[in-house]
C-alpha positions in Angstrom: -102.2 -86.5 -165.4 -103.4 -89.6 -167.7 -106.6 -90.7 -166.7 -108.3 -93.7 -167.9 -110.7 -94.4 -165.6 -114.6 -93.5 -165.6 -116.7 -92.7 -162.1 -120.0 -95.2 -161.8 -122.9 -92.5 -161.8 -124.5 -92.5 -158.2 -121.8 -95.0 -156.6 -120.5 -94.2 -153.2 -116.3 -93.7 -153.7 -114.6 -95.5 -151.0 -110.9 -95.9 -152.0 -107.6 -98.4 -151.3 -104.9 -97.5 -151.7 -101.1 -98.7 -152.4 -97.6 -97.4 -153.5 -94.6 -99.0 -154.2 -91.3 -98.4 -155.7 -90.6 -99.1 -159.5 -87.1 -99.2 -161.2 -88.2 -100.0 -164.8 -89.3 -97.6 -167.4 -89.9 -99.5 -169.7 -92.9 -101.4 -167.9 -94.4 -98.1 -168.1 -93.4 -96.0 -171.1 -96.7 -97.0 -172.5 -98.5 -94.8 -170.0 -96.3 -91.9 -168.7 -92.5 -91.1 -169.1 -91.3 -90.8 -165.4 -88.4 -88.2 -165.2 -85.9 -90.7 -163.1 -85.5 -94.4 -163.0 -87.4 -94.7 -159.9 -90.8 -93.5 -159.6 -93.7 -94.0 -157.1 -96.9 -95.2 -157.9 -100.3 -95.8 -155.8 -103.2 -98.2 -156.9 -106.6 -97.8 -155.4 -109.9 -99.4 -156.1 -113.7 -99.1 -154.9 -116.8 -101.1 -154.5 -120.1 -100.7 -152.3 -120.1 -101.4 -148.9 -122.5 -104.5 -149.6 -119.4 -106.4 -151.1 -117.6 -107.1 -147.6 -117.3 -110.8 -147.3 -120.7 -112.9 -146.5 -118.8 -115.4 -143.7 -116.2 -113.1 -142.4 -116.3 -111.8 -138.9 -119.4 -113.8 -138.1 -118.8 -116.3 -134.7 -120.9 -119.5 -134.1 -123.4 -117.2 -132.7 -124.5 -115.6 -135.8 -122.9 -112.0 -134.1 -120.4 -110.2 -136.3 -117.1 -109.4 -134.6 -115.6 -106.0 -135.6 -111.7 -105.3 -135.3 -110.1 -102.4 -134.2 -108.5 -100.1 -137.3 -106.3 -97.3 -135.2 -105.2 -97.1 -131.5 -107.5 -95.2 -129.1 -106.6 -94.2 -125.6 -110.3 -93.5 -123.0 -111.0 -90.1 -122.7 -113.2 -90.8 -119.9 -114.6 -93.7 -117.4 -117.2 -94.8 -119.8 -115.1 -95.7 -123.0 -112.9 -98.0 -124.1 -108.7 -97.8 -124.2 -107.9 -100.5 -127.3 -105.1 -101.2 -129.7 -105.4 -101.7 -133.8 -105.9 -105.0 -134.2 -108.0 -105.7 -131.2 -111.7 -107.5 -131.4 -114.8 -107.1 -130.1 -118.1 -107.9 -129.5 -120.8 -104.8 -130.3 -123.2 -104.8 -127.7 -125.2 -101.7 -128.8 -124.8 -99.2 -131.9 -127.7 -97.4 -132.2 -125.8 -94.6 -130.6 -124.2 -93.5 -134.5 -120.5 -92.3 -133.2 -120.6 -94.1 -130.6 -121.0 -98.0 -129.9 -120.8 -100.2 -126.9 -118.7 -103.6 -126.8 -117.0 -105.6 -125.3 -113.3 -106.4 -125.9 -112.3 -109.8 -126.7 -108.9 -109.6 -125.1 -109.9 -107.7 -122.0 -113.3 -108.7 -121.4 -114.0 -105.4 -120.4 -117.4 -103.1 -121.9 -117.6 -99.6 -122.6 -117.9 -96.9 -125.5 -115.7 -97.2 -128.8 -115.3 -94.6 -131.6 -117.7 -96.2 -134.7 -115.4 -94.6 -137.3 -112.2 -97.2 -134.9 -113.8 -100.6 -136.0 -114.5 -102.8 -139.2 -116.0 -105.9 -139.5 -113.6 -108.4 -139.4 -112.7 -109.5 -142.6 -114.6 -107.4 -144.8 -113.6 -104.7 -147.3 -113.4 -102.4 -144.5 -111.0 -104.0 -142.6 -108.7 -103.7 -145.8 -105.7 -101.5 -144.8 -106.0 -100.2 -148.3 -109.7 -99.1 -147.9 -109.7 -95.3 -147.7 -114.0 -95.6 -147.1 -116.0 -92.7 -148.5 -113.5 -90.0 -150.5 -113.5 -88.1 -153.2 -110.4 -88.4 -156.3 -109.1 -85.1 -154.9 -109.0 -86.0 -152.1 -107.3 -89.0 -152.5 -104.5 -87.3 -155.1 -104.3 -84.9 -151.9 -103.9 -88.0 -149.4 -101.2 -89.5 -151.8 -99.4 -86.3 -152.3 -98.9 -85.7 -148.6 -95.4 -86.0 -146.3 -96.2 -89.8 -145.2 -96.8 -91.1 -148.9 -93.6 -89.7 -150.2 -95.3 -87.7 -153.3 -96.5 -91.2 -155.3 -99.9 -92.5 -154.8 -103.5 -93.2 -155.8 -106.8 -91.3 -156.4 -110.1 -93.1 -157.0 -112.5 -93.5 -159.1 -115.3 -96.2 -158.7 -114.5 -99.7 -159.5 -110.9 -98.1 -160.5 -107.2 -98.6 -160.0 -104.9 -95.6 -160.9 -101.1 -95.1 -160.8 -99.3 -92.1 -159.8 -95.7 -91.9 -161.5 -94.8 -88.5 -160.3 -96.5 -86.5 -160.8 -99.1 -88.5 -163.4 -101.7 -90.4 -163.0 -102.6 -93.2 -164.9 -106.0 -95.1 -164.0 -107.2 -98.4 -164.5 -110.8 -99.0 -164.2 -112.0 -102.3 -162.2 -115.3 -103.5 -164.0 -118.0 -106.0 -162.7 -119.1 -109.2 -164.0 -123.3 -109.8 -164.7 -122.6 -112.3 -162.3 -120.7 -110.0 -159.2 -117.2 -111.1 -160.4 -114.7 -108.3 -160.8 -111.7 -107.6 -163.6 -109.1 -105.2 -165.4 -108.7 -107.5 -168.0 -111.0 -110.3 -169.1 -107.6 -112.6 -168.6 -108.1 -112.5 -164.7 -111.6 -112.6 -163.1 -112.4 -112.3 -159.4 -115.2 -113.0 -156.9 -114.0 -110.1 -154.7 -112.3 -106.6 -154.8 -109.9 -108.4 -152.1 -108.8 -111.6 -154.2 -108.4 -108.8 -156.9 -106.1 -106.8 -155.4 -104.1 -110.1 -154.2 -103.6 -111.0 -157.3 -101.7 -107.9 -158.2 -100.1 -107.4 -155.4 -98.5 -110.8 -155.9 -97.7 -110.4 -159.8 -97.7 -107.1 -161.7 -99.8 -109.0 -164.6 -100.1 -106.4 -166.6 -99.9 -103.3 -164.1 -97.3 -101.0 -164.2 -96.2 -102.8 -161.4 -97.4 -105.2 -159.0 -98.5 -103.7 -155.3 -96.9 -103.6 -153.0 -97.1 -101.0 -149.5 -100.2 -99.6 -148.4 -101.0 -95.7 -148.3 -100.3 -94.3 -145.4 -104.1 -94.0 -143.3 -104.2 -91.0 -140.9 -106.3 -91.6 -137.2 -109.6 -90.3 -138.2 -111.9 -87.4 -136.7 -114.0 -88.2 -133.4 -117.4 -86.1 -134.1 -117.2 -85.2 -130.4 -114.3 -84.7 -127.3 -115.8 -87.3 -125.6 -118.3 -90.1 -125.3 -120.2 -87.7 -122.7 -120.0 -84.6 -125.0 -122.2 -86.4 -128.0 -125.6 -85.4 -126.3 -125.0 -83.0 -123.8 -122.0 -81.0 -125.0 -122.3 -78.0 -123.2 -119.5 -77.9 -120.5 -118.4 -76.3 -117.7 -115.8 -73.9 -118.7 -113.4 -75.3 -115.5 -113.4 -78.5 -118.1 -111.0 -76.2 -120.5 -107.5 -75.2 -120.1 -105.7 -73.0 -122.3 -102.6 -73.6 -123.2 -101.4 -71.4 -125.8 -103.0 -68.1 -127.4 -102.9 -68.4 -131.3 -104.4 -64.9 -131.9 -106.9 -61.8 -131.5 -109.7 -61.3 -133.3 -112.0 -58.2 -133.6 -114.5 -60.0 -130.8 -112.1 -62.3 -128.9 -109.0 -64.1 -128.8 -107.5 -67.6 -129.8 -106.8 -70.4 -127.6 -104.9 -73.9 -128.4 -105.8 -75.8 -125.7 -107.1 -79.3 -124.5 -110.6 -80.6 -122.3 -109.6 -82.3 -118.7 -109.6 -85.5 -119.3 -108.5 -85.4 -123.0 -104.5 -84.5 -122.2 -103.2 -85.9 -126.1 -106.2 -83.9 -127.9 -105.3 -80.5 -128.8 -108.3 -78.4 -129.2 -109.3 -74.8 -130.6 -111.0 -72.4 -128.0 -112.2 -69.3 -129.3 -113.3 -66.6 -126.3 -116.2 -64.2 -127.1 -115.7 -60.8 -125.7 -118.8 -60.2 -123.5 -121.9 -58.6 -125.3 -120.5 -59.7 -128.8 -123.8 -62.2 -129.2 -126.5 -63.0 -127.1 -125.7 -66.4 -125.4 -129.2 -67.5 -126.3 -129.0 -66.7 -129.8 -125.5 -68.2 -130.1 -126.9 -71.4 -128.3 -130.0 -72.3 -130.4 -127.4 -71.4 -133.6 -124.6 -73.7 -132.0 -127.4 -76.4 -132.0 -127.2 -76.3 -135.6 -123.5 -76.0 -136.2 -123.2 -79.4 -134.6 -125.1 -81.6 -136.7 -123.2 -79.7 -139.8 -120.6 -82.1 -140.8 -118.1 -82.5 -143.5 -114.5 -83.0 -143.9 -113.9 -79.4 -144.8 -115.7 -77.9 -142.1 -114.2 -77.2 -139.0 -116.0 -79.5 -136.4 -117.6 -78.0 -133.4 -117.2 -80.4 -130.0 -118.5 -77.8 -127.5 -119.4 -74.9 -126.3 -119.7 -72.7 -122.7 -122.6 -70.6 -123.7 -122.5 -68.5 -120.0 -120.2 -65.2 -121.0 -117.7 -65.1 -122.3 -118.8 -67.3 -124.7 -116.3 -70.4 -125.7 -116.4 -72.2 -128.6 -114.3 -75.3 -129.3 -113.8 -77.1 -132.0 -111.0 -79.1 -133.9 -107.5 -77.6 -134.1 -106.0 -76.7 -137.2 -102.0 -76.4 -137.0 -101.3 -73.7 -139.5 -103.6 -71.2 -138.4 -106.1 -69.0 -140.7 -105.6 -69.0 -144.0 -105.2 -65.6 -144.1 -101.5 -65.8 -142.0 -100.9 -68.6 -143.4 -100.7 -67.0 -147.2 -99.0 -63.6 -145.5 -96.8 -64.8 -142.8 -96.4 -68.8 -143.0 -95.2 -71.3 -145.4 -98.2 -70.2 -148.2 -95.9 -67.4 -149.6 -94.1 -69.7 -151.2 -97.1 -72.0 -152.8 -97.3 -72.5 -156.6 -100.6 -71.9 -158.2 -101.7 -75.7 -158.1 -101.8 -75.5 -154.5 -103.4 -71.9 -154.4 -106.1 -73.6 -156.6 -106.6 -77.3 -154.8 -106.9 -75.3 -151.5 -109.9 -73.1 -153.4 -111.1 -76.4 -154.1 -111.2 -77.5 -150.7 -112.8 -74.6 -149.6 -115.5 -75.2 -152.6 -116.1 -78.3 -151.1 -116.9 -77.3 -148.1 -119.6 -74.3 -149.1 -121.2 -76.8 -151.5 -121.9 -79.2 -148.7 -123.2 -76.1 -146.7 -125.1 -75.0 -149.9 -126.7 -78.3 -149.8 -127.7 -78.0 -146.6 -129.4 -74.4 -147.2 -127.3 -72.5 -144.9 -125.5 -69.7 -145.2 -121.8 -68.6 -143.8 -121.9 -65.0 -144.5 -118.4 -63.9 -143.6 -116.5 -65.8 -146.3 -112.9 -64.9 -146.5 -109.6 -66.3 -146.0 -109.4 -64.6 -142.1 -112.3 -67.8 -141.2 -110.4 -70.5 -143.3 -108.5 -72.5 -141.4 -104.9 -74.8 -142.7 -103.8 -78.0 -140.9 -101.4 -80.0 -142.3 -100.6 -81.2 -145.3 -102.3 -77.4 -146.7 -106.0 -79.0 -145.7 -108.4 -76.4 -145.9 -111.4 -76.2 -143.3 -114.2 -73.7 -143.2 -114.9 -72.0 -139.6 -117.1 -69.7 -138.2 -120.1 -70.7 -140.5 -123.3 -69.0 -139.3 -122.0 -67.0 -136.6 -121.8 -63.6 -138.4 -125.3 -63.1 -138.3 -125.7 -63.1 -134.5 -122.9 -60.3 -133.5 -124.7 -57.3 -131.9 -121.6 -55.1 -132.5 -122.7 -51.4 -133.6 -119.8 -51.2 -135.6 -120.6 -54.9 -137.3 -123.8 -54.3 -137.8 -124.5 -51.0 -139.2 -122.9 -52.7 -142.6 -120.8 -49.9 -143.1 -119.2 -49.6 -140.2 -115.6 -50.1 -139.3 -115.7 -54.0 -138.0 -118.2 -54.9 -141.3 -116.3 -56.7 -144.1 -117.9 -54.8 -146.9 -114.8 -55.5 -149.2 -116.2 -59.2 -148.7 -119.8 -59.1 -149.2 -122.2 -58.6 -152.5 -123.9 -55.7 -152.7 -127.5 -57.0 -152.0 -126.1 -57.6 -148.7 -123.9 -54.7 -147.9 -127.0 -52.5 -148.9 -130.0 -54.2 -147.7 -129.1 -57.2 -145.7 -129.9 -60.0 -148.2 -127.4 -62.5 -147.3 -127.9 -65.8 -149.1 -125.6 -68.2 -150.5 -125.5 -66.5 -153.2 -123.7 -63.8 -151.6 -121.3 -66.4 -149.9 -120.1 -66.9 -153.7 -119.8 -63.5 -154.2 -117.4 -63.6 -150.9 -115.8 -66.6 -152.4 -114.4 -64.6 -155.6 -112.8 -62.1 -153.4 -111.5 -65.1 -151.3 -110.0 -66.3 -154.9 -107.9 -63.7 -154.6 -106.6 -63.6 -151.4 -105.4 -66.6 -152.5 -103.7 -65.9 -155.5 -102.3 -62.6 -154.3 -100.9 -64.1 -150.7 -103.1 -62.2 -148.8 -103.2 -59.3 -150.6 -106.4 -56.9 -149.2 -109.1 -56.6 -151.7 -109.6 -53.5 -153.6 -105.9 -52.1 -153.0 -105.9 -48.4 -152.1 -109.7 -48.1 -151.6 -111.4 -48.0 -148.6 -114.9 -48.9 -147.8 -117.2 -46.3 -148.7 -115.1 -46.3 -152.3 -115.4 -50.0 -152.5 -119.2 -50.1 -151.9 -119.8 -46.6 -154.2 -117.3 -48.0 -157.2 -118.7 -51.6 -157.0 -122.4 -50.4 -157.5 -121.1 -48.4 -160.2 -120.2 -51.7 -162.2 -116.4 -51.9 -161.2 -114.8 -55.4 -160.6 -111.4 -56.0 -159.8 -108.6 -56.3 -162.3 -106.9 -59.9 -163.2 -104.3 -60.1 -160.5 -100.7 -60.5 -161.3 -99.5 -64.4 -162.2 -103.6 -64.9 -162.1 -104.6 -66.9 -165.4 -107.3 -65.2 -167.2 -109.4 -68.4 -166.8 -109.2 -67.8 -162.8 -109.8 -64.5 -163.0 -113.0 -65.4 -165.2 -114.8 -67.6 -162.8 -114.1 -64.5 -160.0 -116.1 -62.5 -162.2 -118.9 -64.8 -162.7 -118.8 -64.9 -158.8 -119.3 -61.1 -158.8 -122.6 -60.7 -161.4 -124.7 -58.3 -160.3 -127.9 -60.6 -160.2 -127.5 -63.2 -157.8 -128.7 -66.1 -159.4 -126.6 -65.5 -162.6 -123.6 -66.5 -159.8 -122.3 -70.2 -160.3 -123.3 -72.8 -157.5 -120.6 -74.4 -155.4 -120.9 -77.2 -156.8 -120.2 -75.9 -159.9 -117.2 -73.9 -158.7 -116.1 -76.7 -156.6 -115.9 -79.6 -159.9 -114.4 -76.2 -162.3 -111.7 -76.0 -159.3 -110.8 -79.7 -159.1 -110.8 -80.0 -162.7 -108.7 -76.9 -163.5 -105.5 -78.2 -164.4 -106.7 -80.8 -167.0 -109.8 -78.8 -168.6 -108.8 -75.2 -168.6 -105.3 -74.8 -168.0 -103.6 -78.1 -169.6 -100.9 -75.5 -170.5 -99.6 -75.1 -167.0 -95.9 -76.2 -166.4 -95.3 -77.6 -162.6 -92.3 -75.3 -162.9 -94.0 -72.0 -163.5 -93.2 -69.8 -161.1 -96.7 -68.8 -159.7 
């Protein structure tokens, strides 16, 4: 993957994105040597917020219309139905997911989805602008089913192109004077007129633009408008439609909140006595404001026994099934290690937050589609009153999981969650594989104080098998951060292992 773009240090990464078709290798044999005649390609570039246009959106009034981005069909009395493209007035949006407006074409007032709308006219608005994201996760976006395997990643202030299945990146600078280029030859005053330009000549480019990425429908932070406050609900509000599984303390649910008949939903049922409600409650409270794209979001809960959780539904299932039974048997190691990388992701966000998961493993991942990793069931380990849970040892306890400080004596930090996270490595490389083959608990926890670490799995690089060890030092702090693990992850393929061949079979 050729890249030859820089990040801004301490820039936000918003993204657009394009991809187009391009019959001529010789516009590009300069940067990469596409194995057909045809290859696809992606451009995306990124600026602050701050640079959407002064004027635009703004109606004799002085108030700032804002435009509708996706469909969204009312999930209750008090919010909006609205089409992409549609306008409105913002009456009041101090309420963060939620705003209230008017529509334009209706006249009628009620709640929209923040995350639906855009000022009109500004960068936002852009159907290239990909907002906040990260360069994996933009290659990730690009390589998905609706982009056709060619796209764009960012960088900011950067365009890149994606000849399958390179990368080649351009990187947008800015003028002393808030003009924007690629080459000195052709100045703009905005990102926009910038990417005009190109997409109306290839002036240099690989190619000019030409399609936009593909953009999914974004994430609502709650079920509803009436959930975002008070989003403890009566459990005649759920109907379950489809049991996904059993766990040791409950079972699986897909199903959907009254009133919400197109959202699919995950309900997970608490056998009775499993936590106390209150406990589970004042912990839930937290779980809500935790929030990142790799976390599976909580919408509500029915705290009364059985206990029900809901949050997001993931399509693939746990991880776990996914690797032994689904379509993960037959992953390659570059998606073994990008979905590591997600899940990195995720426990650095909770690490920054200074909380803890304490049940790490690939059983409380979750896959949607397009192999999207989420963490779930952050934080609830430490409130299940099973004897067999928590006597450490017993049966139900994940000892071949958890670091030693905490198997023996309860010290669960997040330091032990990267211990977990090694083991989880190789879960991942092995398909599932139970750690510690052939042993059973008491072994596990006897051998592992002794000093004994698990063997380099089979088709594992040593590299890999390296950072699983650093994950498993006996002193906790000599364990690697997240963050660390998460940038040696996304980075693996072009600083450690440039030797890898896409055709390998692992």
């Amino acid at each position: 993957m050729h890249g030859l773009v820089a990040a801004h240090a301490g820039l936000l990464q918003p993204v657009w994105e394009y991809r187009s078709l391009c019959g001529s290798i010789a516009a590009c044999a300069g940067v990469s040597q596409p194995v057909q005649g045809c290859f696809r390609w992606g451009v995306c570039t990124a600026k602050r917020r701050d640079l959407a246009k002064g004027s635009g959106g703004i109606t004799g009034g002085g108030v700032t219309l804002f435009i509708a981005l996706y469909d969204y069909e009312a999930r209750t009395e008090d919010d909006l139905t609205f089409q992409k493209g549609e306008k409105f007035h913002i009456i009041n949006n101090t309420e963060g997911d939620w705003w209230e407006a008017r529509s334009l074409s209706s006249g009628t007032t009620g709640y929209i989805p923040s995350n639906y709308v855009a000022p009109v006219d500004s960068i936002q608005a852009e159907e290239w602008y990909f907002g906040k994201i990260g360069r994996k996760d933009a290659e990730r976006q690009l390589l998905d089913g609706d982009t056709g395997g060619g796209g764009c990643g960012p960088r900011p202030f950067g365009f890149f192109f994606f000849p399958d299945p390179h990368s080649t990146h351009y990187k947008i600078r800015k003028l002393d004077n808030g003009g924007y280029y690629i080459t000195t030859r052709a100045q703009f005053d905005t990102v926009q007129q910038l990417v005009q330009h190109y997409i109306e000549r290839a002036a240099g480019l690989c190619c000019r633009l030409a399609v936009p990425c593909h953009k999914g429908t974004p994430k609502l932070a709650d079920l509803s408008v009436k959930t975002k406050d008070v989003w403890e609900i009566p459990r005649e509000s759920l109907q379950l439609l489809k049991k996904l599984g059993n766990g040791q303390f409950g079972e699986v649910w897909m199903g959907r909140a009254r009133g919400t008949a197109r959202r699919r939903v995950a309900v997970k049922t608490l056998k009775p006595g499993t936590m106390s409600p209150e406990a589970f409650l004042e912990e839930a409270q937290i779980m809500k404001r935790l929030r990142h794209d790799k976390l599976v979001q909580l919408y509500a809960v029915v705290s009364e026994e059985p206990i029900y959780i809901v949050t997001e539904f993931m399509s693939q299932g746990s991880l776990l099934d996914f690797l032994k039974d689904g379509d993960g048997r037959y992953l390659k190691l570059p998606q073994l290690v990008d979905m590591a990388a997600q899940i990195a992701a995720g426990m650095a966000y909770i690490e920054r937050m200074n909380y803890i998961h304490r049940d790490l493993r690939a059983a409380n991942i979750l896959v949607g589609d397009n192999l999207v990793c989420k963490i779930a069931d952050f934080g609830l380990a430490r409130l299940i009153e099973d004897n067999e849970y928590t006597a450490r040892q017993g049966a139900k306890f994940p000892i071949k999981w958890t670091a030693p400080e905490a198997a023996l004596f309860g010290k669960f930090t997040i330091k032990s969650d990267v211990w977990s996270f090694g083991i989880l490595l190789t879960e991942l490389v092995t398909k599932g594989r139970v750690p510690y083959p052939g042993m059973n608990n008491r072994e596990v926890l006897e051998q592992v104080e002794r000093g004994y670490r698990m063997q380099c799995p089979g088709n594992c690089p040593p590299s890999l098998h390296e950072v699983m060890v650093q994950c498993w030092k006996r002193e906790p702090e000599e364990r690697p951060t997240f963050e660390y693990l998460q940038s040696f992850l996304e980075d693996y393929f072009t600083a450690t292992e440039p030797q890898y061949q896409p055709g390998d079979n692992q």
